[in-house]
C-alpha positions as CSV (number, residue, x, y, z in Angstrom):
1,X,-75.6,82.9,-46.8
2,X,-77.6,83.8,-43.6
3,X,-75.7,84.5,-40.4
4,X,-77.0,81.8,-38.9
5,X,-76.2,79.1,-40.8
6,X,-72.4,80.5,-41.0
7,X,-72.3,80.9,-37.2
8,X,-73.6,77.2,-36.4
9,X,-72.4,75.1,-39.2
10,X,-69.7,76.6,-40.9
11,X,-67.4,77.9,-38.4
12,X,-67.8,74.5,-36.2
13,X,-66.6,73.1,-39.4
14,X,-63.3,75.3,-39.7
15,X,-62.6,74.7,-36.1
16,X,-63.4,71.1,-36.3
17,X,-61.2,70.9,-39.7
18,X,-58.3,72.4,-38.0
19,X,-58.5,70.2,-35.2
20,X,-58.2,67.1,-37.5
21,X,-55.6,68.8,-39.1
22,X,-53.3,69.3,-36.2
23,X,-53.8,65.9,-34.7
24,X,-53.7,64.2,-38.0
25,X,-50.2,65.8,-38.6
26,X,-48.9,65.5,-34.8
27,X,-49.5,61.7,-35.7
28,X,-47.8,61.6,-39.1
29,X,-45.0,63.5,-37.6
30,X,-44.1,61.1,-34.6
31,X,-45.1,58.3,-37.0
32,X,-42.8,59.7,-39.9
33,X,-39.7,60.2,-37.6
34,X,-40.3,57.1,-36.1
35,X,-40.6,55.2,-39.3
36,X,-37.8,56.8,-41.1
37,X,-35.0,56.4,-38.5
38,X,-36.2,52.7,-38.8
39,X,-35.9,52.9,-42.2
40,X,-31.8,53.9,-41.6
41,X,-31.3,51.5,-39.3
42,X,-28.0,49.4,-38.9
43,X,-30.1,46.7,-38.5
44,X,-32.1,44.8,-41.6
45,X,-35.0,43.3,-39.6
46,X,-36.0,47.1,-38.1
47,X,-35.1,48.0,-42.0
48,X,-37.6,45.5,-43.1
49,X,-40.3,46.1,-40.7
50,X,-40.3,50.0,-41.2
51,X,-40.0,49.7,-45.3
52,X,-43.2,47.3,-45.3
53,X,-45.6,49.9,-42.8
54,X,-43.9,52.5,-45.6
55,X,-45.3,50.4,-48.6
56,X,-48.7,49.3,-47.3
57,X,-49.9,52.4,-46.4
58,X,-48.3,54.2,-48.9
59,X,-50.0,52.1,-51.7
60,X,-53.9,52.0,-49.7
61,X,-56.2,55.1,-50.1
62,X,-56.6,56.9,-46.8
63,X,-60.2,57.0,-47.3
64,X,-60.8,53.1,-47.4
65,X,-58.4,52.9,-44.6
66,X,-60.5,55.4,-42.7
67,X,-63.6,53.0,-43.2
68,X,-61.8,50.1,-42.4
69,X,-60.8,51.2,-39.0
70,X,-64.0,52.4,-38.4
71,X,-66.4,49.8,-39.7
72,X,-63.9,46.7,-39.2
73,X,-61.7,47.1,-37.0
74,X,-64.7,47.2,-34.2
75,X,-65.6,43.6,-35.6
76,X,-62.5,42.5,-35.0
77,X,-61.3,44.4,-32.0
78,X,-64.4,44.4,-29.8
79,X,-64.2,48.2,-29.4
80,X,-64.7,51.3,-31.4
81,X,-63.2,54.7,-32.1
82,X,-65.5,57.8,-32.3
83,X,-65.1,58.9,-35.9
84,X,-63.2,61.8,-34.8
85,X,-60.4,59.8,-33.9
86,X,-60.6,57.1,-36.7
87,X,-59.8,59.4,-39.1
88,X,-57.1,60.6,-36.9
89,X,-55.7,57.4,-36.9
90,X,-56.4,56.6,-40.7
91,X,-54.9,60.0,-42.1
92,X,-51.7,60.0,-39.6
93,X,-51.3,56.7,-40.4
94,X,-51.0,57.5,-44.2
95,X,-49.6,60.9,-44.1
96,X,-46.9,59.1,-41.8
97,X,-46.2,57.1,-44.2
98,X,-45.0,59.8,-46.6
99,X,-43.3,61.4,-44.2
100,X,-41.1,58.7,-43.1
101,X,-39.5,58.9,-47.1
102,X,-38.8,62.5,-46.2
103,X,-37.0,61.7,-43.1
104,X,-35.2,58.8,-44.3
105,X,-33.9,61.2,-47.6
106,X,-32.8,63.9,-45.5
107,X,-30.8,61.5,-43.3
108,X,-29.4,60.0,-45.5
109,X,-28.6,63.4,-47.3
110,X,-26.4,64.1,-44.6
111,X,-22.6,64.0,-45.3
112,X,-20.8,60.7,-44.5
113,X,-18.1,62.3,-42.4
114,X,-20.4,63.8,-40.2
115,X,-21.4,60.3,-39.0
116,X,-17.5,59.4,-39.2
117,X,-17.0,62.4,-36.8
118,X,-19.7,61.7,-34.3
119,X,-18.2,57.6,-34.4
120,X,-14.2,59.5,-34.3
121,X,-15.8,61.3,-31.0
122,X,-17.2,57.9,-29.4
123,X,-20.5,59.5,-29.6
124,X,-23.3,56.7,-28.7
125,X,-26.0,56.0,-32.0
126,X,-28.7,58.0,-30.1
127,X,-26.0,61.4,-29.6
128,X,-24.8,61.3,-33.3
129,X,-28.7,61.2,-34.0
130,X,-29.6,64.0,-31.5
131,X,-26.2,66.2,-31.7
132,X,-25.1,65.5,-35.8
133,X,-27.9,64.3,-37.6
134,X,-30.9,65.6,-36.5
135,X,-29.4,69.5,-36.6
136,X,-28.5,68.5,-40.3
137,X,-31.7,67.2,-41.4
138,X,-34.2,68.9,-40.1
139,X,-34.1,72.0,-42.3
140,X,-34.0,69.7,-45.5
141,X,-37.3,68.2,-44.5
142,X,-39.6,71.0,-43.5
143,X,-40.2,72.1,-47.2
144,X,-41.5,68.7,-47.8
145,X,-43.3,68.3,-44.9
146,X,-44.5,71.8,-45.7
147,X,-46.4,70.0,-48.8
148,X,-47.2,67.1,-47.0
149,X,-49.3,69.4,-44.5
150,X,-51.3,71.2,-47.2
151,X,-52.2,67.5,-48.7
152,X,-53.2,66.3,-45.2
153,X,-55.3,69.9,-44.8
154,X,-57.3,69.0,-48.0
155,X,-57.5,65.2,-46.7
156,X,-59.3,65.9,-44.5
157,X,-62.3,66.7,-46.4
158,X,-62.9,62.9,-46.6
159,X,-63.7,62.8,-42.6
160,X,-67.0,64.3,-44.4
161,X,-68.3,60.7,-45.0
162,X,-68.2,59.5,-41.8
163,X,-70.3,62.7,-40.7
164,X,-67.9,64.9,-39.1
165,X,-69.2,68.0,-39.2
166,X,-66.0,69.6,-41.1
167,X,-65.5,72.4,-43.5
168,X,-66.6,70.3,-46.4
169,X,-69.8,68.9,-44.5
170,X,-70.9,72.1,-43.6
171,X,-71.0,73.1,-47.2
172,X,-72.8,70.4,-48.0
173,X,-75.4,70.9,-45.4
174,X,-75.2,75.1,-46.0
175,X,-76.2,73.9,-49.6
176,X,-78.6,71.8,-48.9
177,X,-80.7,74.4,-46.8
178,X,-79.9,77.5,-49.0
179,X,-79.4,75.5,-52.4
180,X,-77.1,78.2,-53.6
181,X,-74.4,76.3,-54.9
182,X,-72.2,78.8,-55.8
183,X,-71.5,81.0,-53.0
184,X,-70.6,78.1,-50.5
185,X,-68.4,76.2,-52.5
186,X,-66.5,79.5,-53.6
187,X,-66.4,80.4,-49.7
188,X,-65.5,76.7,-48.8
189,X,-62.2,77.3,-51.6
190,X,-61.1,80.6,-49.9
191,X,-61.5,78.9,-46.5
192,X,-58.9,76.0,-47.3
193,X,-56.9,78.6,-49.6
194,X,-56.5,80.9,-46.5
195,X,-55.9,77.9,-43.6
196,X,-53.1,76.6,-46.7
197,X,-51.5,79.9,-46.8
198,X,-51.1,80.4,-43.2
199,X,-49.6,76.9,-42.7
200,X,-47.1,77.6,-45.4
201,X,-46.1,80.7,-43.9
202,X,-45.5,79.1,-40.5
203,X,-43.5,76.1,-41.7
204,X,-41.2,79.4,-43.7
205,X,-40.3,80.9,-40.4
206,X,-40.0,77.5,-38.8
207,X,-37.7,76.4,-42.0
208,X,-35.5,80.0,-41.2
209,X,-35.6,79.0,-37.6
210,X,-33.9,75.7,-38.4
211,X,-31.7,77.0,-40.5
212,X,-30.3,79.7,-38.7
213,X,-30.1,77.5,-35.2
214,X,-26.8,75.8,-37.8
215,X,-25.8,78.2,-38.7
216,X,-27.0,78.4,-42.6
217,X,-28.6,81.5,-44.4
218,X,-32.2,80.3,-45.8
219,X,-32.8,80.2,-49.2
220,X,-33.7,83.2,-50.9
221,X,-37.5,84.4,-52.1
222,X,-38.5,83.5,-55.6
223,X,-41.8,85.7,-55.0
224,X,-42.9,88.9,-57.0
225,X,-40.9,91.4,-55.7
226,X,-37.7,89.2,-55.5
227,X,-38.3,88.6,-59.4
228,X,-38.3,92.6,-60.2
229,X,-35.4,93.5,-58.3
230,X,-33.4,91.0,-60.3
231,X,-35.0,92.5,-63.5
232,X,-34.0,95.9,-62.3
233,X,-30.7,95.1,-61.1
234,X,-30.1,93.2,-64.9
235,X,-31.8,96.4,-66.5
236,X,-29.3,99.1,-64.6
237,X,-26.0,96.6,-65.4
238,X,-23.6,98.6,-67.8
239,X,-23.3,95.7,-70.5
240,X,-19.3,94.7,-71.2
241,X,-18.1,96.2,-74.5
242,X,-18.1,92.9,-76.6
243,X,-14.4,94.5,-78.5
244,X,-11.6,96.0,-76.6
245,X,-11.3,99.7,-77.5
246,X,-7.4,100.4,-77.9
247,X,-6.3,104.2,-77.5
């Protein structure tokens, strides 16, 4: 692949990518919190409303959503969004959707007398939120939002037919001019593997963050190296007699 064609298609593409990626998930997040306090609401109605955004979007395909808002939704609406920004809108939307299950979960993980001690303290709804729940939550919900991220990073591949210039489009182009096949789309995998990896490592030290603002150790590794010292701690053990030797 000729320096050219990686310097004006394909690393547009990664910056455009990553731009969809952090406004996609900035949506889902606000969307997600938003939705899944609803969905622990005292109330039934705000129950109601935020379980049925939960299941509709949950159970439509991002991508036809994605058309819809851009195709349709002018038709109906009179105006348009750039397709930048409809699939903004369509992927938060959707991603948001998921993410609202993980919120309400970890909520609801919390232990009742925490609430009962934020009530015992007069504290208003919106403190034992903010001072008891949130605190509590939090760290239980990055790991799963930590998935949900990756997801939305290879979702965004389907902004590619709506003809944003993305990673994926600029593959397709890149093959297209070169017709190698090969080399792109193996180049186009260690592009996404990379962004993926770097995400996951910055919602780790944002999970250990959380974690240690309450007070709590974080979990430990299960990587290579964490795996051999437990085999070399188990292989230096003195194993127990099995009979006790009497004098």
């Amino acid at each position: 692949m000729t320096a050219g064609l990686w310097q004006h298609w394909v690393l547009p593409g990664i910056w455009i990518t990553l731009q969809l990626t952090v406004y996609s998930a900035a949506l889902a997040t606000v969307v997600a919190f938003v939705a899944g306090v609803a969905r622990t609401h005292r109330l039934k109605t705000v129950r109601f409303v935020a379980g049925f955004y939960v299941e509709v979007f949950r159970g439509t395909s991002a991508l036809v959503l994605m058309f819809w808002i851009f195709f349709v939704l002018p038709q109906i609406a009179g105006w348009s969004l750039v397709p930048m920004w409809a699939a903004v809108l369509a992927l938060g939307l959707s991603y948001g959707a998921y993410g609202a299950e993980v919120v309400r979960g970890a909520l609801n993980s919390v232990a009742p007398a925490q609430r009962e001690a934020g009530v015992a303290l007069s504290f208003t709804p919106w403190q034992r939120m903010r001072l008891i729940l949130l605190p509590q939550a939090v760290p239980e919900m990055i790991p799963p939002f930590s998935n949900l991220l990756i997801e939305l990073l290879k979702g965004t591949a389907l902004v590619s037919l709506l003809g944003i210039g993305d990673v994926s489009f600029a593959a397709y182009l890149v093959r297209l001019a070169t017709q190698s096949s090969a080399e792109i789309y193996a180049i186009t995998l260690v592009i996404y593997f990379v962004i993926a990896f770097l995400l996951t490592r910055g919602m780790r030290a944002l999970e250990r963050k959380t974690k240690a603002g309450i007070g709590r150790r974080p979990d430990p590794g299960i990587g290579i190296m964490r795996k051999l010292d437990i085999r070399r701690t188990t292989e230096t053990a003195v194993p127990t007699s099995a009979g006790g030797g009497g004098a």
